[in-house]
TORKOLLO-280305 format. One record per residue: residue in one letter; x, y, z of N, C-alpha, C, CB in turn. Coordinates in Angstrom, 2 decimals, always signed. Glycine has a CB too. Example, Ala and Ser with C-alpha at 12.3 -4.5 7.8 and 13.67 -1.06 7.14 Angstrom:
2
  bapa      n_X      n_Y      n_Z     ca_X     ca_Y     ca_Z      c_X      c_Y      c_Z     cb_X     cb_Y     cb_Z
     a   +13.19    -5.69    +7.80   +12.30    -4.50    +7.80   +13.20    -3.30    +7.80   +11.31    -4.47    +9.05
     s   +12.85    -2.25    +7.08   +13.67    -1.06    +7.14   +12.90    +0.03    +7.87   +14.08    -0.60    +5.72
END
This chain:
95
  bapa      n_X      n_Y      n_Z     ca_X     ca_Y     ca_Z      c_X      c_Y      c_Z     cb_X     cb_Y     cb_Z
     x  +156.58  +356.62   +47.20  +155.90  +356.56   +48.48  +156.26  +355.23   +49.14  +154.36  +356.72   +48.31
     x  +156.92  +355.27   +50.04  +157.44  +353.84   +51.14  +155.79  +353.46   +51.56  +158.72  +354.41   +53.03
     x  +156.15  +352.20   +52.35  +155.45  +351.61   +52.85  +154.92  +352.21   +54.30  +156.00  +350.52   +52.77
     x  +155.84  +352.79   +54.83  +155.87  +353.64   +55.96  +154.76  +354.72   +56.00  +157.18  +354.27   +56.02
     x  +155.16  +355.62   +54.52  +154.28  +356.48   +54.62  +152.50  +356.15   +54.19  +154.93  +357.48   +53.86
     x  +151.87  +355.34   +53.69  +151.09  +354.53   +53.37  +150.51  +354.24   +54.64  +151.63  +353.53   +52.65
     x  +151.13  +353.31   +55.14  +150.07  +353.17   +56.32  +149.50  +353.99   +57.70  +150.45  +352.17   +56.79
     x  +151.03  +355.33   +57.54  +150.83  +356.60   +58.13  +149.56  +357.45   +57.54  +152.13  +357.36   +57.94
     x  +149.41  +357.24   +56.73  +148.09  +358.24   +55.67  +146.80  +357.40   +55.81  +148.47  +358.38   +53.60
     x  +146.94  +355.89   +55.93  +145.70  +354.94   +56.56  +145.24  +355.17   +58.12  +146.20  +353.32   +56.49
     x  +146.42  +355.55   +58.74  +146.09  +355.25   +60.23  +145.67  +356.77   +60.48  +147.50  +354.57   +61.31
     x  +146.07  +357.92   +59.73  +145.39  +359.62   +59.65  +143.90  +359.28   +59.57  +145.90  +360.74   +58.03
     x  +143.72  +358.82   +58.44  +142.44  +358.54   +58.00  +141.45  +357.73   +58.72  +142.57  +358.05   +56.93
     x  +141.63  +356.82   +59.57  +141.07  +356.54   +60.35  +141.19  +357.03   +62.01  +141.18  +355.52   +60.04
     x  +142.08  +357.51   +62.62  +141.83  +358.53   +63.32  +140.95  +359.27   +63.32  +142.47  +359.07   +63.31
     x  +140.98  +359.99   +61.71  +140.05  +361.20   +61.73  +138.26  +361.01   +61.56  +140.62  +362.11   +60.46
     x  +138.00  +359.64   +61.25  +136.57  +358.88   +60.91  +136.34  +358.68   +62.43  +136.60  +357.23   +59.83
     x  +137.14  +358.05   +63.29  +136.80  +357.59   +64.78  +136.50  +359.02   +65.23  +138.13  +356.73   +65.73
     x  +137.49  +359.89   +65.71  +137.14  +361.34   +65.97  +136.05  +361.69   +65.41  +138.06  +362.27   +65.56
     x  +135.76  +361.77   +64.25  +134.57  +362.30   +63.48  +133.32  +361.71   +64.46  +134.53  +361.67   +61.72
     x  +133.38  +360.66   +64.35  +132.34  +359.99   +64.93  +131.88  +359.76   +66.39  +132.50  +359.01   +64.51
     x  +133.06  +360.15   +67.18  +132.67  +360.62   +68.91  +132.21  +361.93   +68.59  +134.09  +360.72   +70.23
     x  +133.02  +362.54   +67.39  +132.22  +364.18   +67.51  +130.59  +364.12   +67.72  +132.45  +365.15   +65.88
     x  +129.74  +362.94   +66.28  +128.38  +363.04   +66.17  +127.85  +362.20   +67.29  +127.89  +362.63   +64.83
     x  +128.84  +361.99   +67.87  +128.04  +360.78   +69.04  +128.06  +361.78   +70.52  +129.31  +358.85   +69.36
     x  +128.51  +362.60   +70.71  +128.84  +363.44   +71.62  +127.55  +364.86   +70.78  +130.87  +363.66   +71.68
     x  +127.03  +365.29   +70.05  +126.32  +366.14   +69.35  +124.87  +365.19   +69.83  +126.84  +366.36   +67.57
     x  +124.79  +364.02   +69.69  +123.33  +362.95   +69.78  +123.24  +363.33   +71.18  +123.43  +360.96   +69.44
     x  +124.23  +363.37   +71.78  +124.62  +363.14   +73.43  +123.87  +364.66   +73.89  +126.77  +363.02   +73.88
     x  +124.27  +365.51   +73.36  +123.97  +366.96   +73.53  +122.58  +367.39   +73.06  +124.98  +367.77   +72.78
     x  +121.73  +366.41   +72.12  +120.48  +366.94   +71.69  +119.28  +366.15   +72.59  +120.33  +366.71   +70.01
     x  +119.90  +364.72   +73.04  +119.12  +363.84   +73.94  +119.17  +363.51   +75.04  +119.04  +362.99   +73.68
     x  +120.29  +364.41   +75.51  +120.95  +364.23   +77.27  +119.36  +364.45   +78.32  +122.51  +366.06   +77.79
     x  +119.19  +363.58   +78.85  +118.10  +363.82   +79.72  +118.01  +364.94   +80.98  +117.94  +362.60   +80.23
     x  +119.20  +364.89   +81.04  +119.64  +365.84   +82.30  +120.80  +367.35   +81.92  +120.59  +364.60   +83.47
     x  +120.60  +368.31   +82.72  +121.47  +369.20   +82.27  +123.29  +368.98   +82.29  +121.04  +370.31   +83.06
     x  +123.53  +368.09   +83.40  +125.04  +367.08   +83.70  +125.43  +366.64   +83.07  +125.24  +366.12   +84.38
     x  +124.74  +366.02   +81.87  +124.88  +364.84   +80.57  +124.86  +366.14   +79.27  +123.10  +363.35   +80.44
     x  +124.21  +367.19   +79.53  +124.64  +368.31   +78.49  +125.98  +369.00   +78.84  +123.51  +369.47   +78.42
     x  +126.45  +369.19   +79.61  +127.71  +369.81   +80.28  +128.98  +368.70   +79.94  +127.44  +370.02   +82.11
     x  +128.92  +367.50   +80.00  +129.84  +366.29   +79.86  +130.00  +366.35   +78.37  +129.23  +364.79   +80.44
     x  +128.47  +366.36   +77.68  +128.53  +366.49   +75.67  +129.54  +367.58   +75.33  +126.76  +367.14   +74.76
     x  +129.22  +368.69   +76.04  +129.95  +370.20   +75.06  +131.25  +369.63   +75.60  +129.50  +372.35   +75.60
     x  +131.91  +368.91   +76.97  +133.20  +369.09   +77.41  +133.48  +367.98   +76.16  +133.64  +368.79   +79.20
     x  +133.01  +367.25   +76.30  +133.24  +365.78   +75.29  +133.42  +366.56   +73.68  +131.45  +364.41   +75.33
     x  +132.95  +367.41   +73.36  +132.85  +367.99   +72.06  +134.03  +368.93   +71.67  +131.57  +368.71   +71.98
     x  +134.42  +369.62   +72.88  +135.55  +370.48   +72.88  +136.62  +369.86   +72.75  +135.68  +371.22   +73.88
     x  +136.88  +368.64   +73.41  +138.27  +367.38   +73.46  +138.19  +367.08   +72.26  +138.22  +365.86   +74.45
     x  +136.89  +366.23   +71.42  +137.07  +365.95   +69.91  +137.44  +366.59   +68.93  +136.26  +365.67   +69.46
     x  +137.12  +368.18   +69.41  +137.74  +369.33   +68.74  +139.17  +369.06   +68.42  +137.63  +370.57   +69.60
     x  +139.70  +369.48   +70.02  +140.27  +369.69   +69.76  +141.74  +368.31   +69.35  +140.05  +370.65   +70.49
     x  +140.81  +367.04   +69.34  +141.75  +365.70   +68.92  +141.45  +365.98   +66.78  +140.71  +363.55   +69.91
     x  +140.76  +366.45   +66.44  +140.35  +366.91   +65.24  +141.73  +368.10   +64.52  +138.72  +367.66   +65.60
     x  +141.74  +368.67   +65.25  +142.69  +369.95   +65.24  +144.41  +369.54   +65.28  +142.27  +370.93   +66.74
     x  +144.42  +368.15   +66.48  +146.14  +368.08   +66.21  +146.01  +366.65   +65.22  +147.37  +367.81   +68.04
     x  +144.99  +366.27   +64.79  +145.48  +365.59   +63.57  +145.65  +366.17   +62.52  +144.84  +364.71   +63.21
     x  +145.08  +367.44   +62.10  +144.97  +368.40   +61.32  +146.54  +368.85   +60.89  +144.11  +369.45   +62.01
     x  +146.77  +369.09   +62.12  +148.21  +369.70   +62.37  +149.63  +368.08   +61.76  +148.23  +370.21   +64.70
     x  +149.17  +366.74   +62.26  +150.14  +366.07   +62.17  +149.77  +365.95   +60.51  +150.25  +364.78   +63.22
     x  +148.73  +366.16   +59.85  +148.58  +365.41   +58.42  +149.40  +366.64   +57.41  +146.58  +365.08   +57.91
     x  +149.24  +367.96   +57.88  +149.93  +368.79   +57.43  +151.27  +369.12   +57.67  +149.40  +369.54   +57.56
     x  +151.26  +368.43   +58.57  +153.06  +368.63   +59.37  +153.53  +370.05   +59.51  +154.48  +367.90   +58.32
     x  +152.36  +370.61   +60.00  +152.89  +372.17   +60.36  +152.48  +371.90   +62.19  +151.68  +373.84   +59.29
     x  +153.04  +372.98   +63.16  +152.88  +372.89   +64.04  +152.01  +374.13   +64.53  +153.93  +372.59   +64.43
     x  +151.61  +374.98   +63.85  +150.85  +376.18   +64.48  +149.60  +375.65   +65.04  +150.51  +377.37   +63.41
     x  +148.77  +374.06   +64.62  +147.36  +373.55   +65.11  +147.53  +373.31   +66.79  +146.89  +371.96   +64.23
     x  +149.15  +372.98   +67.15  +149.60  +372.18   +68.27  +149.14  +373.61   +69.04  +151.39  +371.47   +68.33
     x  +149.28  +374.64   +68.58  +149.23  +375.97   +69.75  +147.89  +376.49   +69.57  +150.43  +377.37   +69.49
     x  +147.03  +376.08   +68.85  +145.41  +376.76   +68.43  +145.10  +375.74   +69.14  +144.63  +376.94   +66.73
     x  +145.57  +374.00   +69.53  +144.84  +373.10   +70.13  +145.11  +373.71   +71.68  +145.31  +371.52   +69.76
     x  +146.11  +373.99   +72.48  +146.15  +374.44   +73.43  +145.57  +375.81   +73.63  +147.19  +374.27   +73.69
     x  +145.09  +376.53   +73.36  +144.69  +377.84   +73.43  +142.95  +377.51   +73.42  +145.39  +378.85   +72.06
     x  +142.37  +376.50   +72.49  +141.09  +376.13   +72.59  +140.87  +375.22   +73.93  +140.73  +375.43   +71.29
     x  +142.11  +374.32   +74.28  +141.83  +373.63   +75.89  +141.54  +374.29   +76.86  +142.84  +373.01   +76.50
     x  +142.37  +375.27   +77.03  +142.31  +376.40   +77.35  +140.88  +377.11   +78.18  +142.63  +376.89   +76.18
     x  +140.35  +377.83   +76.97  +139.37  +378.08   +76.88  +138.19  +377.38   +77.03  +139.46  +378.46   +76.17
     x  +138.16  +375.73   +76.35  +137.07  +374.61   +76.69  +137.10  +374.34   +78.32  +137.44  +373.09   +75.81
     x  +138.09  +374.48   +79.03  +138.18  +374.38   +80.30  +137.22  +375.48   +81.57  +139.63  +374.51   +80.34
     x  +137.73  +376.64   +81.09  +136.98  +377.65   +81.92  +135.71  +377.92   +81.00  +137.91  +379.08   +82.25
     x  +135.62  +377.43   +80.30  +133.80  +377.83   +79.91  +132.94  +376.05   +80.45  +133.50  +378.24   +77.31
     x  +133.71  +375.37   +80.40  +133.56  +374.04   +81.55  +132.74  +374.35   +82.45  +134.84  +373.58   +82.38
     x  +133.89  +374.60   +83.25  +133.76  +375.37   +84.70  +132.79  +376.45   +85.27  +134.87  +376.02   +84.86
     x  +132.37  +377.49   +84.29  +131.76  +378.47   +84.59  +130.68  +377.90   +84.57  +131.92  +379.52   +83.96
     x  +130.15  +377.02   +83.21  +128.92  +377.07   +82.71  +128.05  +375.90   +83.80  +129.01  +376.70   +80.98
     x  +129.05  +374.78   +84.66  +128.87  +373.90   +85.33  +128.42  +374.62   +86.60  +129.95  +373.05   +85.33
     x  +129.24  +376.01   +87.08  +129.26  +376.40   +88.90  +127.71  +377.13   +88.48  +130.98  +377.87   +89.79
     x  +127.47  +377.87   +86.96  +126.17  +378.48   +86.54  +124.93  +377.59   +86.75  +126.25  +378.84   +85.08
     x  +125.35  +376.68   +86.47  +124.03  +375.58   +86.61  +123.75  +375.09   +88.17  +124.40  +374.05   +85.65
     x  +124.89  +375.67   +89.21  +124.75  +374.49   +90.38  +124.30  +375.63   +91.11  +126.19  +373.44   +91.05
     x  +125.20  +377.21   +91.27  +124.79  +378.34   +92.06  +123.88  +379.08   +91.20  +125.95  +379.20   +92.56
     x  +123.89  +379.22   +90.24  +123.24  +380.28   +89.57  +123.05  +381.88   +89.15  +122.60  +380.11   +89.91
     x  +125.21  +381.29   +89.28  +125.79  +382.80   +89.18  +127.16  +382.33   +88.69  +125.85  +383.82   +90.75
     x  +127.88  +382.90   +88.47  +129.65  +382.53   +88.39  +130.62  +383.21   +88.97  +130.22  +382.61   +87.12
     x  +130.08  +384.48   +88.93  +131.40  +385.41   +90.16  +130.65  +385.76   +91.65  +132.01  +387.41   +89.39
     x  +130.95  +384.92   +92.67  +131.06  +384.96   +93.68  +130.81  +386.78   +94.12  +132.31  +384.18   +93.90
END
């Protein structure tokens, strides 16, 4: 094992503790948000940690199929964003 790969497997590992930890800080965010705006920002904030969770997943395994489950969940974290935000402001989603 080089030196290279060593501090590549340190700097995974802490990636994945920082991520970890906007995850539970973004979950605190979502159980104590005072306002419904500050709950909508948590889940978007929760979906990004996801999905920063998911392509480290992918770089520690060195497979690339996480890179296309991370885009397919952006994806999706985006328009349920959107809907759940125009739901809260009109109080409908399809026009």
């Amino acid at each position: 094992m080089t030196l290279a790969t060593q501090i590549m497997d340190i700097a995974l590992i802490f990636c994945f503790f920082i991520v970890a930890l906007a995850q539970i800080m973004s979950m605190i965010r979502l159980v104590i948000g005072p306002h419904v705006g500050d709950r909508i920002l948590a889940l978007d904030t929760m979906v990004l940690n996801a999905i920063g969770l998911i392509v480290l997943l992918g770089i520690s395994q060195g497979t690339g199929i996480y890179f296309e489950v991370s885009l397919i969940i952006a994806m999706i974290g985006f328009v349920s964003t959107v809907a759940y935000a125009r739901f809260v402001l009109r109080g409908d989603i399809i026009e």
